[in-house]
Legacy VTK file of the C-alpha trace (Angstrom):
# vtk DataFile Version 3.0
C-alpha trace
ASCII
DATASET POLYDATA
POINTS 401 float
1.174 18.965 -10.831
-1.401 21.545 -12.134
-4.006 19.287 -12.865
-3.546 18.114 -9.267
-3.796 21.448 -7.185
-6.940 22.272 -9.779
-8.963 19.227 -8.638
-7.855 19.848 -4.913
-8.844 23.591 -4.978
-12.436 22.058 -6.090
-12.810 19.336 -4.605
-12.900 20.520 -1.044
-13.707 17.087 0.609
-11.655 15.388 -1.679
-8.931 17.793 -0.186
-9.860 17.278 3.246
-9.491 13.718 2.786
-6.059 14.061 1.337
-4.721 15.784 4.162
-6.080 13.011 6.471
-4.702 10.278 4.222
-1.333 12.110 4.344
-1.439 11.771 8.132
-2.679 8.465 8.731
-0.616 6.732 6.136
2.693 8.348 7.451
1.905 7.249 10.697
1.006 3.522 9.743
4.378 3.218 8.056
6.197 5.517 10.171
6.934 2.760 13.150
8.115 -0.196 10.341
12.002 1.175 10.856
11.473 1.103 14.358
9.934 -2.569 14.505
12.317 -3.574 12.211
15.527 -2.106 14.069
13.887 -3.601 16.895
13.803 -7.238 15.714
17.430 -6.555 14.073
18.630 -5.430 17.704
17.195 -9.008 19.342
18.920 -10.722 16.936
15.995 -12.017 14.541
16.535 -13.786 11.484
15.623 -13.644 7.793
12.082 -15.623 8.581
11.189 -13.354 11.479
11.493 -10.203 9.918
10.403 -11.458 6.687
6.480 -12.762 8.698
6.311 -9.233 10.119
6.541 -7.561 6.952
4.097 -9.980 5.889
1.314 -9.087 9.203
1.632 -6.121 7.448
-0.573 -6.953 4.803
-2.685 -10.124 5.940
-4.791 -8.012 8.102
-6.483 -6.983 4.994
-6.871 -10.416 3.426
-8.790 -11.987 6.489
-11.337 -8.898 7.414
-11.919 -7.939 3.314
-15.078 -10.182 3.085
-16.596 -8.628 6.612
-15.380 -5.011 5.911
-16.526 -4.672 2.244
-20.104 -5.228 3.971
-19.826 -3.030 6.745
-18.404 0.145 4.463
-22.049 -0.498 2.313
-23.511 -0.852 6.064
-21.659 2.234 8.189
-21.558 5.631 7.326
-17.633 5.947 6.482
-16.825 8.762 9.130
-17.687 6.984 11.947
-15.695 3.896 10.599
-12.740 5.985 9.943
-13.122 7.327 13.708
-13.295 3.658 15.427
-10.726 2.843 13.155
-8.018 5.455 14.223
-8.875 4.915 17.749
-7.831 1.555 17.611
-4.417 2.620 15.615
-3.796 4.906 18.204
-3.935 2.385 21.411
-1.591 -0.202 19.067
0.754 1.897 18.119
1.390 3.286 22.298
1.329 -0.986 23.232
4.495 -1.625 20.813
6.482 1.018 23.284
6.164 -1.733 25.930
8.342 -4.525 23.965
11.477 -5.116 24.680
12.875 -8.734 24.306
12.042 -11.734 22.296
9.915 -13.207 24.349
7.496 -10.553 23.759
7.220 -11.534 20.081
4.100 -12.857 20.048
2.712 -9.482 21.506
4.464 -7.659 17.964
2.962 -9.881 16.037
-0.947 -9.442 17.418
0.098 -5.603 17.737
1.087 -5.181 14.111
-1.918 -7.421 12.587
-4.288 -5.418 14.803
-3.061 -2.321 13.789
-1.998 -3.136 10.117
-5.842 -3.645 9.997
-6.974 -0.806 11.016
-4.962 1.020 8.576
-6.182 -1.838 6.014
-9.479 -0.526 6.412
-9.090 2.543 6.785
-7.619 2.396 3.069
-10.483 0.746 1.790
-13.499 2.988 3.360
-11.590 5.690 1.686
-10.846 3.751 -1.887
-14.655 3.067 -1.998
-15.808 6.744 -0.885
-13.548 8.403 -3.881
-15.666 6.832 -6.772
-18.999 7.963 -4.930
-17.636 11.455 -5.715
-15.892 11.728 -8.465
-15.839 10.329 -12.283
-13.902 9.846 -15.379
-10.398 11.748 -15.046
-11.070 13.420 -12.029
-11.536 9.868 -10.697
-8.200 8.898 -12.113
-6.493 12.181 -11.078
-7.968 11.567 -7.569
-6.465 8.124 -7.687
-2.917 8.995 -8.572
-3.176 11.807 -5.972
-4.263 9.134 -3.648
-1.210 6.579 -4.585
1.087 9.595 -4.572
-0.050 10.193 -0.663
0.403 6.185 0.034
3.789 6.034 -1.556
4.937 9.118 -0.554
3.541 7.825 3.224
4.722 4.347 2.812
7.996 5.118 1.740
9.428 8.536 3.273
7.436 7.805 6.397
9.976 4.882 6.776
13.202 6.990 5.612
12.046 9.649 8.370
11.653 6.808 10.786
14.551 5.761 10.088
16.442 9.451 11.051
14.138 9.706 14.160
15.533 6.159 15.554
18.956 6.466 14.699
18.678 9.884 16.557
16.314 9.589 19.353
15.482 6.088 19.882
12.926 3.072 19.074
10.352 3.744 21.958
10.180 7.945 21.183
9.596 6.708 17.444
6.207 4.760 18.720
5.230 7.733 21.356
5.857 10.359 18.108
3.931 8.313 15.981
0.901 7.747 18.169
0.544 11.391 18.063
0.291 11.495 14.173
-2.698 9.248 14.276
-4.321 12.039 17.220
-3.634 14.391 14.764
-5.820 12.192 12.226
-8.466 12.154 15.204
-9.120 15.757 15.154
-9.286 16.337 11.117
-11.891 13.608 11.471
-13.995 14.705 13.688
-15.231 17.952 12.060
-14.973 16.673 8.742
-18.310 16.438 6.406
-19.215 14.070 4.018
-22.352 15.242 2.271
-22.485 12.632 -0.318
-25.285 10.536 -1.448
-24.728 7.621 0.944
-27.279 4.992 0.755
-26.828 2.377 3.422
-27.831 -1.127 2.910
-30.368 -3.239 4.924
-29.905 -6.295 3.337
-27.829 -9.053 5.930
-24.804 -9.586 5.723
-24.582 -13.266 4.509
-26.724 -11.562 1.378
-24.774 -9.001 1.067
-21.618 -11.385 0.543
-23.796 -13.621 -1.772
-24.662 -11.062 -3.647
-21.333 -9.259 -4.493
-19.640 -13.287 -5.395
-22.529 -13.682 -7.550
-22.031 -10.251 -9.110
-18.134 -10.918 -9.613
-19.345 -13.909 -11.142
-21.451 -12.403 -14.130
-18.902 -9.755 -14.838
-15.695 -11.155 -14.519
-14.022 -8.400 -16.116
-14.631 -7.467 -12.861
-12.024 -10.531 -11.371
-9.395 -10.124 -14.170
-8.998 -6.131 -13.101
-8.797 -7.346 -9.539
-6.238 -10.188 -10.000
-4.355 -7.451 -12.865
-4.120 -4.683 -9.709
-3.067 -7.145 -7.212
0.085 -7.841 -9.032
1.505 -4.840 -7.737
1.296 -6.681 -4.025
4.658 -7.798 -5.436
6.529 -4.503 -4.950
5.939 -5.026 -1.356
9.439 -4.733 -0.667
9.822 -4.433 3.123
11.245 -7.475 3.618
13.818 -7.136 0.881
15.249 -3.644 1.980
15.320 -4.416 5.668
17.478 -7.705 4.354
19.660 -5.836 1.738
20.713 -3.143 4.973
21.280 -5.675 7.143
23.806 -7.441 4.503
25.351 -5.862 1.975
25.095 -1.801 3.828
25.579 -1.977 7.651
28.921 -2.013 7.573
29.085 1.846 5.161
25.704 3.121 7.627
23.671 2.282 9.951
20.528 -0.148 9.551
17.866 1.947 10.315
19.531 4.901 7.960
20.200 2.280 5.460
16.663 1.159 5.267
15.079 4.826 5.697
17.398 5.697 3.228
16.650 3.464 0.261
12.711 4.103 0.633
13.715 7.599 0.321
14.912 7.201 -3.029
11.916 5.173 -3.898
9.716 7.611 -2.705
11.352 10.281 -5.151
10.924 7.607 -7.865
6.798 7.040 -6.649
6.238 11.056 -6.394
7.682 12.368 -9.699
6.310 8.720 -11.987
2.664 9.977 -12.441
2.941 13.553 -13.125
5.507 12.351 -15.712
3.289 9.343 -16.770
-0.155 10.402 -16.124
-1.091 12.554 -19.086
0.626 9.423 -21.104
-1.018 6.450 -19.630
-3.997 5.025 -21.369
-5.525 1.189 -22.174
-3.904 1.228 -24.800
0.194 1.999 -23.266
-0.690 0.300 -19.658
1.143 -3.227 -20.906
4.465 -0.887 -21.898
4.615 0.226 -18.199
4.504 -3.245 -17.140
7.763 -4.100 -19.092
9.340 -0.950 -17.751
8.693 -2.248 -13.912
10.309 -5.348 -15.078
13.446 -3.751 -16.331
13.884 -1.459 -13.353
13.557 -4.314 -11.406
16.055 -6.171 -13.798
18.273 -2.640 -12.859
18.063 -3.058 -9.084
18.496 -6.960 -9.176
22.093 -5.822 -10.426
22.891 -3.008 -7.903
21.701 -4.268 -5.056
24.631 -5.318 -3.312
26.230 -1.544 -3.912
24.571 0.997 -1.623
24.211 3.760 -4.336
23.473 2.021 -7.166
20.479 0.504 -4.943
19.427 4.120 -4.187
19.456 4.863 -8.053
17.799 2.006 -9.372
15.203 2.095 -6.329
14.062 5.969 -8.131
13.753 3.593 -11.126
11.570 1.054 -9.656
9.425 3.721 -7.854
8.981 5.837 -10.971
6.729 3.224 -12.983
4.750 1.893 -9.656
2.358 5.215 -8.640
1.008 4.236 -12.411
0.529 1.307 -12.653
-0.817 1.226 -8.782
-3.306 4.809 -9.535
-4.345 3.379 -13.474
-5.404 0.142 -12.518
-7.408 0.974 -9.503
-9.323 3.454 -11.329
-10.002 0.636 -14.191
-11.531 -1.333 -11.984
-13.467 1.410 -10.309
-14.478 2.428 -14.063
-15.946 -1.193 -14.652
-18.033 -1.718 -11.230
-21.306 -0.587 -10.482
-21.675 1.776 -7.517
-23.865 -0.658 -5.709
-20.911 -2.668 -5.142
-17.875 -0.146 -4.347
-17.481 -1.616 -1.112
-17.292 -4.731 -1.080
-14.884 -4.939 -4.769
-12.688 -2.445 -3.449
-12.347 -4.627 -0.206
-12.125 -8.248 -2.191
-9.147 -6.011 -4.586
-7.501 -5.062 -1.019
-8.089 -8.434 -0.132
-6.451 -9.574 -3.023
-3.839 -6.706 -3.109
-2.597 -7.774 0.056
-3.019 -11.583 -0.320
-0.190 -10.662 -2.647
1.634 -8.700 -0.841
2.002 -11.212 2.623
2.904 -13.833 -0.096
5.643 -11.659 -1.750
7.069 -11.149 1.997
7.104 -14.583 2.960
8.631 -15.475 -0.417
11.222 -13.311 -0.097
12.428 -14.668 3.527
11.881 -17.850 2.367
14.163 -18.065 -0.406
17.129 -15.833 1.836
17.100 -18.460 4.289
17.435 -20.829 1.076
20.589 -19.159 0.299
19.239 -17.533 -2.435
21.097 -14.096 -3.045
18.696 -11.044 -2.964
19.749 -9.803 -6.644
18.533 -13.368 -7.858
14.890 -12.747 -5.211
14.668 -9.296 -6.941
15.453 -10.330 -10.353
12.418 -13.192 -10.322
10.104 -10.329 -9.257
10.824 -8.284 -12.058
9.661 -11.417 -14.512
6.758 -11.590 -13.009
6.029 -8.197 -14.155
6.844 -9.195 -17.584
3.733 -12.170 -17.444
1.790 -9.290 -16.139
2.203 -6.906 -19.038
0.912 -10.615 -21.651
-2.008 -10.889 -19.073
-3.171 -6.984 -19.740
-2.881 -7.641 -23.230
-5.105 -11.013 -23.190
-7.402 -8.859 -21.265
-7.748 -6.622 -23.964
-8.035 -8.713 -26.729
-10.532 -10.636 -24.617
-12.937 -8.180 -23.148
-13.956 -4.770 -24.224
-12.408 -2.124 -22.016
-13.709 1.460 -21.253
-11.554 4.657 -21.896
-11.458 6.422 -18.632
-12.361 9.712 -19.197
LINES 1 402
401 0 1 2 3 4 5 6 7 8 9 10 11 12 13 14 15 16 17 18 19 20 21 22 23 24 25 26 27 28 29 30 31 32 33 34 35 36 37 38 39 40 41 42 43 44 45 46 47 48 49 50 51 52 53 54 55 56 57 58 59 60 61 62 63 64 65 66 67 68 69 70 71 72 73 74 75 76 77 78 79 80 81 82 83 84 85 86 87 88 89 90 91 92 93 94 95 96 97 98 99 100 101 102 103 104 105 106 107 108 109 110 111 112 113 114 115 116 117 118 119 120 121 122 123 124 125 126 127 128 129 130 131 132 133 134 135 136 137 138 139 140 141 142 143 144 145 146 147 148 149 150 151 152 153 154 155 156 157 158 159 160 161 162 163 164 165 166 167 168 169 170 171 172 173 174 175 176 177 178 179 180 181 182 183 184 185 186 187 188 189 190 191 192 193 194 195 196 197 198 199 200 201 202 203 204 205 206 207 208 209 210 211 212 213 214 215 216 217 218 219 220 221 222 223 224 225 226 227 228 229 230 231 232 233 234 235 236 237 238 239 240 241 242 243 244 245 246 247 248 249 250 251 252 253 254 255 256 257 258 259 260 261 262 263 264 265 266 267 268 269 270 271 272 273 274 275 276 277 278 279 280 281 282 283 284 285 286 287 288 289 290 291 292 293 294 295 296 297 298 299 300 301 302 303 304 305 306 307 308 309 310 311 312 313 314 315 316 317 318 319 320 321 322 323 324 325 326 327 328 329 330 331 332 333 334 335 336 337 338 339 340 341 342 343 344 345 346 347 348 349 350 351 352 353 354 355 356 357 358 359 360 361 362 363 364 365 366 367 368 369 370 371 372 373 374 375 376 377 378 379 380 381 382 383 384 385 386 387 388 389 390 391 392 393 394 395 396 397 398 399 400
């Protein structure tokens, strides 16, 4: 935690950029319980909920090509401004639903807005490695993946309290007001960094960065090694595991806000146990532990608190692995290119993560049970840990730091 308020107290964009992450990432998560209490309420099923979780994350996949060009194009304040402006007017449009037949309008809401926050994510992602380096790059990360766990998970749990107590529709209105919050940090912050904007098109821009990825496809196996993680894109699973095995001990939307709770603890306290430990050489270990907590909540989830204590488990290892990998890649691309790598890794990233979702409701409405879904994530986690080490036998990584 020291090494963390050090680098803030220095850093004082970097900590004015915190602060807005905090805010905007709560409030991109912070209406999920509500739109998923809302589909539960009109009586969706397993597929439903399962392609909402997944409009979560194809925003990024579709707009990554176009927005890694326009972040090496736009200066990133003014991005980040348009960009919360358009979270703001999505997030007040989801108060009007109210039936099934206004389905369609959730999904276009959510991929809008999901997209927003997509690239919001991204603009910032690129922006941290144009000011800092080495550790204080990787300390900045895991900062940075401590704010989007702590934001994707308790944002949900506290969802989850403010619906159960006050309602779906006050949910949206209070979480529209999070992202005018957001508005006003933004607009007096400064970014005096070196910033040079591109005037090349953008078709050449695009050709460029392929061909780039192309000669250094270290480059590509870092990307395709951090997009794994898309795979602890749980939504879909936690929504499904309250809505069978715990709404009849609590409610849905407590169940749900609940469990991401305990993941959150598990995301929060990982890298300030793991950072000072990680290195190239341990990262394969921590791929084998995400496996066996995995392996741990396979076999609990059907009991309430055993899911909450094995969801700690599978949060603990993820900040890590999420924070160390970004940063490798970060470490092994040329500033020229920030942009458009970080957005073809979000692209990636959440190519993974829609695919994960859709899995998941897939094989429920197969009749497979959810410890069986969560157990054949963990293995995949267990491929990942021989890929890192083929990486490392095969190409010659860089210490960070």
């Amino acid at each position: 935690m020291k090494r963390y308020l050090l680098l803030l107290r220095n850093e004082p964009l970097l900590r004015r950029l915190s602060l807005i992450q905090l805010i905007a990432y709560f409030g991109a998560w912070f209406s999920n319980v509500a739109i998923y209490t809302l589909l539960i309420e009109m009586g969706a099923d397993a597929a439903t909920i399962a392609l909402v979780a997944a409009l979560h994350f194809l925003p990024g996949v579709f707009q990554a090509p176009l927005s890694g060009v326009i972040i090496d194009r736009i200066h990133p304040k003014r991005l980040m401004l348009i960009l919360t402006l358009i979270e703001i007017v999505c997030t007040l449009s989801l108060i009007s639903i109210d039936n099934v037949g206004m389905l369609w309008f959730l999904y276009l809401l959510v991929f809008i807005r999901m997209g927003a926050s997509s690239f919001h994510f991204t603009v910032e992602m690129s922006l941290l490695p144009r000011i800092l380096e080495g550790k204080s790059l990787q300390i900045a990360n895991e900062i940075h993946s401590i704010i989007w766990s702590l934001s994707y998970t308790l944002g949900m749990a506290m969802s989850g309290l403010v619906v159960y107590w006050v309602g779906v529709k006050a949910a949206f209105l209070l979480d529209a007001s999070l992202f005018v919050i957001v508005l006003a940090l933004l607009s007096t912050l400064k970014i005096e960094v070196d910033f040079l904007i591109s005037g090349l098109k953008l078709s050449r821009m695009m050709k460029e960065a392929f061909s780039y990825i192309r000669t250094n496809p270290i480059v590509l196996h870092l990307m395709m090694l951090h997009a794994i993680l898309g795979f602890t894109a749980f939504d879909a699973l936690v929504a499904l595991a309250a809505k069978h095995y715990y709404s009849q001990i609590i409610a849905v939307s407590l169940g749900i806000g609940l469990l991401n709770a305990a993941r959150a603890l598990g995301l929060i306290i990982g890298p300030m146990v793991l950072g000072h430990w990680v290195n190239n050489a341990r990262l394969g270990w921590l791929f084998l532990a995400e496996a066996v907590a995995l392996a741990l909540w396979a076999f609990f989830i059907d009991d309430f608190y055993g899911s909450l204590l094995a969801s700690v488990a599978v949060g603990f290892v993820t900040t890590t692995l999420w924070s160390y990998t970004y940063t490798l890649l970060q470490h092994h691309t040329h500033s020229d290119f920030y942009g458009r790598i970080v957005a073809y890794n979000d692209m990636i990233f959440l190519g993974v993560g829609a695919f994960a979702s859709l899995l998941i409701g897939y094989l429920a409405v197969m009749g497979i049970s959810l410890g069986m879904i969560t157990l054949l994530l963990g293995s995949i986690f267990m491929v990942a840990s021989l890929y890192y080490r083929w990486i490392r036998r095969t190409y010659n990584l860089k210490e960070i730091g």
